[in-house]
ROMINU-240546 format. One record per residue: x, y, z of N, C-alpha, C in turn; residue number from 1. Coordinates in steps of 0.001 Angstrom, whole numbers, plus 500000, padded with zeros to 6 digits. Layout:
BEGIN
   n_xx   n_yy   n_zz  ca_xx  ca_yy  ca_zz   c_xx   c_yy   c_zz   k
      X      Y      Z      X      Y      Z      X      Y      Z NUM
...
This chain:
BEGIN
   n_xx   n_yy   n_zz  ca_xx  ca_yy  ca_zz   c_xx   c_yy   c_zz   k
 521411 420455 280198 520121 421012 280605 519561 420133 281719   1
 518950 420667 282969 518497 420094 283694 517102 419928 283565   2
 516975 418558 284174 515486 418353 284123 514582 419297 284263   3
 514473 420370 285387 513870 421016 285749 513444 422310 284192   4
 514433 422752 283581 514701 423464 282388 514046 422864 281287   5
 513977 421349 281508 513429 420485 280213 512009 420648 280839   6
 511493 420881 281827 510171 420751 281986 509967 422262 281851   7
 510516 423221 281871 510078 424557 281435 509914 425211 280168   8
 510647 424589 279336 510759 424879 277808 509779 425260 277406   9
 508865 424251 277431 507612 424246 276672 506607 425918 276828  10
 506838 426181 278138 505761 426731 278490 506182 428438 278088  11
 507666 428511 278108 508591 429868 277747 508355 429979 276560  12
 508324 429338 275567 508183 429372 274034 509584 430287 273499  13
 509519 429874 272380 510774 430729 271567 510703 430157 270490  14
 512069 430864 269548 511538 431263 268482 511821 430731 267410  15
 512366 429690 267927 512213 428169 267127 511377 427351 267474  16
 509926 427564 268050 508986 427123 268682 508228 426705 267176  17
 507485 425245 266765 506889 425035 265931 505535 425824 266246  18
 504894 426728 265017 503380 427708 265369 502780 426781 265524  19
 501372 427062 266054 500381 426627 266351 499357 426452 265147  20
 498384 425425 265087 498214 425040 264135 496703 426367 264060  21
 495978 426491 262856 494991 427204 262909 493920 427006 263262  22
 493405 428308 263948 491979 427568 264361 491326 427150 262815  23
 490086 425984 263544 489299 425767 262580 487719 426941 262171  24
 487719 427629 261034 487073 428415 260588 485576 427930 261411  25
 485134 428924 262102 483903 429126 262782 482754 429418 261461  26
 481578 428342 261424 480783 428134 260350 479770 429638 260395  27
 479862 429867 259218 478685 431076 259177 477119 431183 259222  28
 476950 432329 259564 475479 431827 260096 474721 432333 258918  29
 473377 432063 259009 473054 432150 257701 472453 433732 257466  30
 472035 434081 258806 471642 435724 259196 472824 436843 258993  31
 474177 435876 259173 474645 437083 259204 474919 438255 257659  32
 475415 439242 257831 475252 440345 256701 476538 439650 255800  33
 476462 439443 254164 477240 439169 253659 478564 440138 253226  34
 477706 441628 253637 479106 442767 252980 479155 443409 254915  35
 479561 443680 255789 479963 444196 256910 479667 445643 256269  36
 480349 446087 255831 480871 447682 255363 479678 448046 254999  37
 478428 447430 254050 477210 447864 253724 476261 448766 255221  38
 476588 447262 255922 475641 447680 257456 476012 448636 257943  39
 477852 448727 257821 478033 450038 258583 478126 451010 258417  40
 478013 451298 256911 477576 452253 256687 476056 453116 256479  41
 475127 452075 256233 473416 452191 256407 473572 452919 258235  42
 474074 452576 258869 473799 453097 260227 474788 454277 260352  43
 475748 454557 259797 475970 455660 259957 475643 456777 259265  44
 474565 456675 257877 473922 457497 256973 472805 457707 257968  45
 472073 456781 258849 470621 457107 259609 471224 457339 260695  46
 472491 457225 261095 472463 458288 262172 473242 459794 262220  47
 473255 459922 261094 473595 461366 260733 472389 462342 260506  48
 471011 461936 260585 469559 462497 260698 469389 462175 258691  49
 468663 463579 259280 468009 463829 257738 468098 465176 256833  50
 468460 465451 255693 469315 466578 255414 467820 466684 253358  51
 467364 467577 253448 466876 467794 251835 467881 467993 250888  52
 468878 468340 251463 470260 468750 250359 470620 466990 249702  53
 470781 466085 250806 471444 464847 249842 469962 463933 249585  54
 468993 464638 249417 468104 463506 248917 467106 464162 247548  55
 468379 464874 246343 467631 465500 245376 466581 464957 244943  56
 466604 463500 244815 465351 463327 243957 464565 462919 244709  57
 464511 463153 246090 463294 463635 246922 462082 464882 246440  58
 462849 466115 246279 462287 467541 245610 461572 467054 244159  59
 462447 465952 243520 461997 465955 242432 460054 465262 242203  60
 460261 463943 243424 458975 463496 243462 458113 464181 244049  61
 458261 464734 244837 457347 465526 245603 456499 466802 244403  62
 457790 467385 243846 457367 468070 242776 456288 467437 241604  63
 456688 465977 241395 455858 465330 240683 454569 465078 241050  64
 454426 464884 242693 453329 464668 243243 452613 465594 243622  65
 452872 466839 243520 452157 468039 243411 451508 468106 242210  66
 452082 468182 240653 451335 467725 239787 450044 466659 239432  67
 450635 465696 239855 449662 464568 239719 448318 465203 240756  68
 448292 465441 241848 447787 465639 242992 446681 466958 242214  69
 446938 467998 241478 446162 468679 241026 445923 468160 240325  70
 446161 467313 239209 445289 466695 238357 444578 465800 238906  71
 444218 465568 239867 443128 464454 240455 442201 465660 240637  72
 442657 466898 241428 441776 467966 241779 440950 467935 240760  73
 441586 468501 239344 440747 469055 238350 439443 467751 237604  74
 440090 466730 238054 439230 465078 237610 437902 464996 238742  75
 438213 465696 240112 437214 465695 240734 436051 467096 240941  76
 436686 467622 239554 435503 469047 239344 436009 470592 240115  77
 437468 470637 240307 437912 471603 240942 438355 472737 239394  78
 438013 473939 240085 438000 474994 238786 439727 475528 238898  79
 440554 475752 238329 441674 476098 238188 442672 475504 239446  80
 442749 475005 239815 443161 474413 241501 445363 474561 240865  81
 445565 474692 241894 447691 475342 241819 448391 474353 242894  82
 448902 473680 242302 449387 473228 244009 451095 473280 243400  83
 451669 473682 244314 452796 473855 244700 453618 473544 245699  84
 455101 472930 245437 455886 472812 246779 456814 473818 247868  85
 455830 474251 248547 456265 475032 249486 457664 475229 250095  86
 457816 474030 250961 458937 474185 251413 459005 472667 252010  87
 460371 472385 252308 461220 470849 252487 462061 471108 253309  88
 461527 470766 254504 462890 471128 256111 462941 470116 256600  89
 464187 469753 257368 464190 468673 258203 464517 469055 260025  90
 463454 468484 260709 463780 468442 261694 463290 467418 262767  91
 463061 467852 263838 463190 466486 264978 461712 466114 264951  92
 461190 465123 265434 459704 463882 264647 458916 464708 266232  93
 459726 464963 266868 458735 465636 268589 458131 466832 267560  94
 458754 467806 267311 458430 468986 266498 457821 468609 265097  95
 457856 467802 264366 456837 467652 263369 455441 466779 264128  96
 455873 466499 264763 454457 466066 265784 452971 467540 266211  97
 454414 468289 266805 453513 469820 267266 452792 470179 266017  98
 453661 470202 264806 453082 471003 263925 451642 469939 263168  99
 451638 469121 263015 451040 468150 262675 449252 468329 263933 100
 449867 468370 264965 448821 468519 266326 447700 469575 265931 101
 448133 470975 265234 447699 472025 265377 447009 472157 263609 102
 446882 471345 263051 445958 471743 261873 444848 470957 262248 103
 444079 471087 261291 442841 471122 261478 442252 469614 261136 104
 443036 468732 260680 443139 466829 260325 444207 466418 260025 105
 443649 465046 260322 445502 464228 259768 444999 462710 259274 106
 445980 462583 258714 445431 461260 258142 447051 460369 258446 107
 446608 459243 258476 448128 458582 258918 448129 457087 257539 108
 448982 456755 257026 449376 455597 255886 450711 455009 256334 109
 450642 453912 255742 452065 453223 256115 452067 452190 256248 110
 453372 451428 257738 453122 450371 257745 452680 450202 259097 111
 452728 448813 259765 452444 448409 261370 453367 449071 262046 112
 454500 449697 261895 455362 450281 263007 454672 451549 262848 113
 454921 452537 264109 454869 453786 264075 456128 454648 263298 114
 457048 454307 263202 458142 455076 262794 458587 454787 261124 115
 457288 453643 260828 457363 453524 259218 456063 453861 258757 116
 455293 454979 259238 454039 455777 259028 454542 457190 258563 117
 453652 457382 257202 453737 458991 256956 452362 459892 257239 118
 452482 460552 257305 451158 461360 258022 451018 462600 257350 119
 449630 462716 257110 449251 463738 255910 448417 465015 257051 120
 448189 466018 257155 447403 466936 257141 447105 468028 256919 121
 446350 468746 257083 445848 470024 256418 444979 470991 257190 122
 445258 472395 256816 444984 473267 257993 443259 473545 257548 123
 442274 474637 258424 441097 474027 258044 440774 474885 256433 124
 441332 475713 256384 440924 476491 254841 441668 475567 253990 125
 442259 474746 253935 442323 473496 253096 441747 472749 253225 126
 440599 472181 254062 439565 471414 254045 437962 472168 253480 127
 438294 473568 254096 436680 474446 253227 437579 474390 251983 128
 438394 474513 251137 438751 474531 249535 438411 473210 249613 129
 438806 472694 249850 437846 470788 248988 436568 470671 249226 130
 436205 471070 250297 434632 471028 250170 434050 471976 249430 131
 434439 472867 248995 434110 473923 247876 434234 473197 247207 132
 434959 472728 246189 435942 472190 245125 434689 470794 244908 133
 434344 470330 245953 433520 468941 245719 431943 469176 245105 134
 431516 470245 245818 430198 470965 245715 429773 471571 244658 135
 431453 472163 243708 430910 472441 242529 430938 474410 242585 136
 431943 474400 243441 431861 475912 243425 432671 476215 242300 137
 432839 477736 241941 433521 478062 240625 434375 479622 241038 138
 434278 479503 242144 435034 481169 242542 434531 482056 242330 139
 432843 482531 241957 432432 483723 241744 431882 484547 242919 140
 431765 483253 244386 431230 483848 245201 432865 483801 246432 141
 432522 484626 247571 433777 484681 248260 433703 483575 249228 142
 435044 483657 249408 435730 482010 250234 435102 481835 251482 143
 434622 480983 251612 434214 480641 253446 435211 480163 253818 144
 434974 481089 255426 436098 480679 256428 435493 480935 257407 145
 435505 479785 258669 435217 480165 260271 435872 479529 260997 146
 435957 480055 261816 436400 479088 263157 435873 478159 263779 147
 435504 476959 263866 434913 476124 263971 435292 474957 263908 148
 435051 473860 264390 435236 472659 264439 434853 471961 262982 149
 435410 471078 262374 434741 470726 261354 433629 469259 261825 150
 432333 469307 260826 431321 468766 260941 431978 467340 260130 151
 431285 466412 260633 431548 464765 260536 431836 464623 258753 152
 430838 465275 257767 430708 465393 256362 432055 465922 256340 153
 432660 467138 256686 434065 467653 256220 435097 467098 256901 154
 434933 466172 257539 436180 465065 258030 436301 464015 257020 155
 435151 463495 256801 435337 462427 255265 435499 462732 254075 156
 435266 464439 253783 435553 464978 252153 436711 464955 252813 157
 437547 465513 253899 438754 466108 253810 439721 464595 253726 158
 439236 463561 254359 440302 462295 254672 440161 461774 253101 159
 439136 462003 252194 438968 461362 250656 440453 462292 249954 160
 440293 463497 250024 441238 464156 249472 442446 464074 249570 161
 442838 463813 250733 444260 463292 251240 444337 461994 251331 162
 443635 460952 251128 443840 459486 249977 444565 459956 249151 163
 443781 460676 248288 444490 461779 247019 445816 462122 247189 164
 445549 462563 247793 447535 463471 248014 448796 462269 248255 165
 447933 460907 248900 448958 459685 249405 449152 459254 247422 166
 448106 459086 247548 448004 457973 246365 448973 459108 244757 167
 449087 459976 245470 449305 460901 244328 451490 460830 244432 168
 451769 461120 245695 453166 460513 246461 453506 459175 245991 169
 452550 458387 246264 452930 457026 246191 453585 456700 244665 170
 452516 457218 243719 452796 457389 242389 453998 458361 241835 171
 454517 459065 242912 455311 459972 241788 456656 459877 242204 172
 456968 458687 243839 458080 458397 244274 458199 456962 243472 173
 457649 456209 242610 457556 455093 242056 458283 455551 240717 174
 457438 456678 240309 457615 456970 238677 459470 457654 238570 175
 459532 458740 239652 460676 459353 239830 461899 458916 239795 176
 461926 458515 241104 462850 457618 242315 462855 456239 241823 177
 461809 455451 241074 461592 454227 241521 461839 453818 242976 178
 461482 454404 243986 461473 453642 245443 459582 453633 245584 179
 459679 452280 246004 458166 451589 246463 458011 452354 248033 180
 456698 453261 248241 456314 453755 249607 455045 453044 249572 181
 454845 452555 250277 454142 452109 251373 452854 452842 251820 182
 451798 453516 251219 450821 454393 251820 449488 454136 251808 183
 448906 452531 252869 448304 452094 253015 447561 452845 253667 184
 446136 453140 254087 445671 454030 255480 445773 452886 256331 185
 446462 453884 257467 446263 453406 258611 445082 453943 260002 186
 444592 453256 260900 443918 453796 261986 444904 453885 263240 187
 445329 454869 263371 446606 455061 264481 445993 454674 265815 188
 446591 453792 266613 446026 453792 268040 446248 454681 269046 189
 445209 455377 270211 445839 456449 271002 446698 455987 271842 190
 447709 457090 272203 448852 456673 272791 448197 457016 274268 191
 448894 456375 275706 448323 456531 276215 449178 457660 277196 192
 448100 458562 277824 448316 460009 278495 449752 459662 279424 193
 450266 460740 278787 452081 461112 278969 452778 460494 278697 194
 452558 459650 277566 453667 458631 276750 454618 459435 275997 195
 455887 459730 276565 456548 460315 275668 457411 460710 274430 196
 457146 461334 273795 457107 461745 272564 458635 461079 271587 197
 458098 460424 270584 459185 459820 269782 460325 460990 269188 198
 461422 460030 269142 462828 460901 269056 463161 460537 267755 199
 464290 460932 267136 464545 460802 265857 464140 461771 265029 200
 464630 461846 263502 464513 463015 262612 463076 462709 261758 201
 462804 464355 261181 461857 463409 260235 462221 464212 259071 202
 461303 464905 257969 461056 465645 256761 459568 465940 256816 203
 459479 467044 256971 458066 468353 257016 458253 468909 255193 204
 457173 468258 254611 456833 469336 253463 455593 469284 253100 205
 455746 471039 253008 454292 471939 252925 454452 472298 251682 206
 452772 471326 251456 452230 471782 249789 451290 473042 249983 207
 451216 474382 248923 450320 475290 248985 449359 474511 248128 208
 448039 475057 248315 447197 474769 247387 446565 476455 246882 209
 446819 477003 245856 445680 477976 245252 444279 477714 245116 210
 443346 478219 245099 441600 477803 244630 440829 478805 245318 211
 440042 478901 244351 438494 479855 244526 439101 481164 245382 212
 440711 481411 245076 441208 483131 245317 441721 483234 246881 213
 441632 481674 247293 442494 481792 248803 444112 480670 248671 214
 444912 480958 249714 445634 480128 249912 445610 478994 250613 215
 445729 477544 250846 445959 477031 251890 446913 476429 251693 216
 447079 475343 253411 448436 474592 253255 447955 473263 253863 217
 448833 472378 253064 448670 470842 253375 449976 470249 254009 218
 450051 469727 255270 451597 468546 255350 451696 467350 255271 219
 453065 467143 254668 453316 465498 254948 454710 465433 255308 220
 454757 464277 256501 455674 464183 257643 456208 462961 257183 221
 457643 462589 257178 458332 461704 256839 459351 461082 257483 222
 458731 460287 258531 459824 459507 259372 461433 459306 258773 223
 462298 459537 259426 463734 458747 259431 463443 457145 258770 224
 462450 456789 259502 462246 455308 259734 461737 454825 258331 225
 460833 455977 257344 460137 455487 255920 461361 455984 254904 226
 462219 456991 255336 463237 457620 254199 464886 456401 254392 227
 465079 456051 255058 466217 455550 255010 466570 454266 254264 228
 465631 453482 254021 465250 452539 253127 465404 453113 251613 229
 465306 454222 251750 464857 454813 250021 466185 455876 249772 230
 466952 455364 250963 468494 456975 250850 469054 456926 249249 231
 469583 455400 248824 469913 455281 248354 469141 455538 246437 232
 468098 455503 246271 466720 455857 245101 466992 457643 245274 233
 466943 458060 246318 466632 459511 246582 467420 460248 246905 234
 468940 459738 246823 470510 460574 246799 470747 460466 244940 235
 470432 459828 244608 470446 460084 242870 470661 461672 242374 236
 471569 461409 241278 471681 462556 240666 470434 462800 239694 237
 469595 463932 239488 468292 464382 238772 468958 464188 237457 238
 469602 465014 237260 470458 465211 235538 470814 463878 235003 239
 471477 462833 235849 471719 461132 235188 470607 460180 235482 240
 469346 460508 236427 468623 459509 236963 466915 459841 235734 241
 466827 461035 235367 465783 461298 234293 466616 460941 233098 242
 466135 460075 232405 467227 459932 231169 466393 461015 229971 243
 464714 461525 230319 464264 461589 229149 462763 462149 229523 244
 461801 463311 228929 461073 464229 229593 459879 463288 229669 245
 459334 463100 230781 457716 462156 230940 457160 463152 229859 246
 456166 462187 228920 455165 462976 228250 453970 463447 228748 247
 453574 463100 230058 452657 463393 231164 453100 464618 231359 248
 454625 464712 231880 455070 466131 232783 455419 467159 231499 249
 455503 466273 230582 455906 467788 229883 454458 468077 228981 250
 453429 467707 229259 452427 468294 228721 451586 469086 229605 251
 451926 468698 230830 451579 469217 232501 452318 470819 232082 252
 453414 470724 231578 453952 471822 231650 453813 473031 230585 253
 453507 471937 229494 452850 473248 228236 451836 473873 228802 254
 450636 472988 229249 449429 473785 229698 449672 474542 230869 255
 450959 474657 231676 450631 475388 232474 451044 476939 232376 256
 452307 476598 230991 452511 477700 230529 451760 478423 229802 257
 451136 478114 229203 450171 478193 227749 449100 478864 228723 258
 448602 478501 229941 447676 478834 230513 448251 480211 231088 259
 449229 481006 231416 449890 482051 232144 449139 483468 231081 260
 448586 484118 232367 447890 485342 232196 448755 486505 231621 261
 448658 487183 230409 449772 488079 229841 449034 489496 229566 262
 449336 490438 229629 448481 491354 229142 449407 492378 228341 263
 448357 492468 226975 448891 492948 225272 448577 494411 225300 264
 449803 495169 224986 449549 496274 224948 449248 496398 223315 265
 448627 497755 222313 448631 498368 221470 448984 499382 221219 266
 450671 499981 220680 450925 501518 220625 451216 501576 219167 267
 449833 502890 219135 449913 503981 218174 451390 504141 217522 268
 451607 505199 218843 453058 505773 218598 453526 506789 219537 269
 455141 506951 219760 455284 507445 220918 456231 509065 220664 270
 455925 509605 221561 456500 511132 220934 457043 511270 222525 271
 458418 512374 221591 459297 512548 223021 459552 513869 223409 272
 458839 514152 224945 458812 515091 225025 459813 515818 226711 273
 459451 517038 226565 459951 517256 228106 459979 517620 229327 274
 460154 517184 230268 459206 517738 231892 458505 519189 231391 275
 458946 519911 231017 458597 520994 230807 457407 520842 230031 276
 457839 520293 228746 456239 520406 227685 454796 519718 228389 277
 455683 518520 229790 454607 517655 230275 453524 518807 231192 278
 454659 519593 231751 454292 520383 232598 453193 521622 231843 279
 453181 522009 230956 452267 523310 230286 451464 522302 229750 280
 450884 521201 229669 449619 520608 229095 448588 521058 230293 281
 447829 521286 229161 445835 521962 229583 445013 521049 229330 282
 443619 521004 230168 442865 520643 229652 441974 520482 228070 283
 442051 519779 227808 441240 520123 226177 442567 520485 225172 284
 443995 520610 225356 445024 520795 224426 445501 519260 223471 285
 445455 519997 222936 446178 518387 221477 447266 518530 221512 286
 447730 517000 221360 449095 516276 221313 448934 515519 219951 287
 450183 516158 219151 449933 515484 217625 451139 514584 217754 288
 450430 513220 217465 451455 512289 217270 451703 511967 215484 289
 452852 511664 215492 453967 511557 214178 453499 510065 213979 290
 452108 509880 213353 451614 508747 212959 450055 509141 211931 291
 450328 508236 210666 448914 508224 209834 448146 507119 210164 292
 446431 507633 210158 445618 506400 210024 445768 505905 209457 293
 446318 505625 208367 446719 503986 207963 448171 503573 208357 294
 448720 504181 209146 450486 503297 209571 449916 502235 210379 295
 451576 501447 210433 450699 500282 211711 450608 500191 212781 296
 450318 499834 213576 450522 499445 215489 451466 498565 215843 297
 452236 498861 216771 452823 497900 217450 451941 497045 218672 298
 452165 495896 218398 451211 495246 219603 452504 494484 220152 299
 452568 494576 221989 453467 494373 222838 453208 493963 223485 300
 454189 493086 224107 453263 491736 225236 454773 491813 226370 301
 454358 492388 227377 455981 492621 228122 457102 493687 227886 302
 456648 494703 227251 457613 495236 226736 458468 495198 225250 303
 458145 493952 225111 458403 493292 223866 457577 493427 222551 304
 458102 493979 221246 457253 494381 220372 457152 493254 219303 305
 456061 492378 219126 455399 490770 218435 455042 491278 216901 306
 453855 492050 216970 453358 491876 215609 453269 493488 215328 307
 453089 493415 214152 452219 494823 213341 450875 494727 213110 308
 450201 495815 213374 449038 495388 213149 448066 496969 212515 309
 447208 496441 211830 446064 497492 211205 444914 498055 212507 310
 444928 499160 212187 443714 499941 213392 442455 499601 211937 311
 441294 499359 212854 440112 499529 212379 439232 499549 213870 312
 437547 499233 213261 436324 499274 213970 435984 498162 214054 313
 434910 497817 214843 433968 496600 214196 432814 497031 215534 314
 431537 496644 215725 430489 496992 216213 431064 498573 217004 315
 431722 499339 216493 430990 500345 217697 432429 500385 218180 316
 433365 499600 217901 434750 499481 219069 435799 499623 218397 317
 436893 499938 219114 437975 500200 217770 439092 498320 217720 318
 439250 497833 216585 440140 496644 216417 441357 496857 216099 319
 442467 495528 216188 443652 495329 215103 443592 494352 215050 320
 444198 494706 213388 444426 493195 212911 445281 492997 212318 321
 446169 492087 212843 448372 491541 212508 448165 491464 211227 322
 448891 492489 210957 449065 492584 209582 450600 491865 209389 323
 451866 491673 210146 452947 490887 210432 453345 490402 211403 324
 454644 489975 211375 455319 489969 212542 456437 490585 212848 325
 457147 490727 214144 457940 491813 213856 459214 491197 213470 326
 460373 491688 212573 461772 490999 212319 462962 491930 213546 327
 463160 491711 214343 463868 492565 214795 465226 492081 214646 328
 465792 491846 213635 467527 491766 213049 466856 492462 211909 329
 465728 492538 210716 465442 493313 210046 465519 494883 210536 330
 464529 495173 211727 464581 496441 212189 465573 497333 213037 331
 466980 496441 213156 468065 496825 213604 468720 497496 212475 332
 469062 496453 211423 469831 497106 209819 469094 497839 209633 333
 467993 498353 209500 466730 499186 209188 467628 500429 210036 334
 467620 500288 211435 467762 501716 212283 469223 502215 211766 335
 470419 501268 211424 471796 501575 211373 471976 502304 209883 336
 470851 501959 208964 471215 502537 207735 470454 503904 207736 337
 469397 503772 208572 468782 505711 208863 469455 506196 209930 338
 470300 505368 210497 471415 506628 211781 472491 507234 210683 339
């Protein structure tokens, strides 16, 4: 080997070349993320937007906070008050902006960022129902409605009420979800003329409110920026994440059933007849029904036949009074042994 070859060796390498020794491990910092895969996936869940389908027990609190939210109503002297969840869409924060622009107040909670603020408002016949509702109305007289600006007094009943509606959220994404929101009031600063409009997704849901025989509607707007923190509380399965019925919600729910308007029929008795016989009835002609004053009544609630009951009087009016109830596996064997 010539010198020249001995001074080249080194630099050709091969493959009896002793490796190189290892680098020495670069010290970790103390910021950095301990799982990689966590981060990258948090950013690719928020940048896939915002979807109501993977955040069930989103529907579920909201639902809760519709409850709670009328029961503050009825604590602050409101006569039958309904609130319900309308509807749960997701779309872009420019467009829940518009819609937000065009009711009649807004109230803003949250935190110091803009994009970790939720924002409440309500169109103006949801601000005349709370000011009804505060005053002590009872629905006997008809609903006011005008067009009009609202007066300084119905800007502060209406911003008290939607405290209400935060504080009512706040509570029912805690109780639900267990995720902690954030729904401090805030005083939003004005943006200044042609600042343009924030990007990103949000969540629009419209609560109805029933009262004093009108409808209205209330929103609350839900940044990307306040839900993504909580993906993980509010992708939960409902069926494994309730282990067991709130005694709050399920008494919320007797009374609301218990409260549902039914109307009871009373039949005599029914005779079968035919277009024809319907057709030759006269004025002043009798129809003899195949029943004695003393048989019983059926009393029916839906179609459905409940009790037996006795015909009588009492002041002047005609009564019944359940004399049973009905067995209907009794009154089946009953029909099969007279067929």
């Amino acid at each position: 080997m010539t010198a020249g070859e001995v001074a080249e060796a080194p630099a050709r390498g091969s493959k009896g070349k002793r490796p190189a020794a290892p680098a020495a491990p670069k010290k970790k910092r103390d910021d950095a993320p301990d799982a990689p895969g966590v981060a990258v996936r948090e950013r690719l869940l928020a940048g896939g937007g915002l979807s109501p389908d993977r955040l069930p027990m989103l529907r579920v609190a909201l639902d809760e906070a519709a409850l709670g939210f009328e029961e503050m109503l009825r604590k602050l002297g409101f006569v039958s008050p309904q609130v319900a969840v309308e509807s749960v869409a997701a779309t872009r924060a420019a467009e829940a902006q518009n819609a937000l622009d065009a009711l009649a107040i807004t109230a803003t909670y949250g935190g110091a960022e803009p994009d970790a603020r939720v924002t409440l408002g309500a169109e103006r016949k949801f601000v005349f129902a709370m000011v009804e509702g505060l005053f002590g109305a009872d629905g006997s007289e008809p609903f006011y409605e005008e067009e009009r600006a609202l007066t300084s007094v119905e800007i502060r009943l209406a911003r008290l009420v939607l405290d209400r509606l935060a504080k009512a959220l706040q509570i029912s994404f805690a109780s639900t979800a267990g995720a902690a929101l954030a729904l401090d009031p805030v005083e939003p600063k004005p943006e200044p003329a042609g600042a343009a409009r924030r990007s990103g997704s949000a969540l629009i849901c419209r609560f109805r409110l029933t009262a004093f025989g009108a409808e209205s509607e209330a929103l609350v707007t839900f940044p990307q920026g306040v839900l993504d923190p909580l993906r993980e509380a509010l992708a939960a399965d409902p069926a494994t994440t309730i282990q067991s019925a709130d005694p709050l919600w399920a008494q919320r729910m007797k009374d609301r059933i218990t409260a549902t308007e039914v109307s009871l029929t009373a039949v005599m008795e029914r005779r079968d007849l035919t277009l024809g016989d319907v057709a030759r009835f006269e004025v002043g002609q009798i129809v003899e029904l195949p029943v004695s004053p003393t048989g019983l009544i059926a009393l029916e609630c839906e179609g459905q036949t409940l009790f037996w009951c006795e015909i009588g009087q009492k002041d002047g009016a005609y009564t019944i009074r359940i004399a049973d109830f009905v067995d209907k596996e009794q009154e089946f064997i009953d029909d099969m042994l007279g067929a």
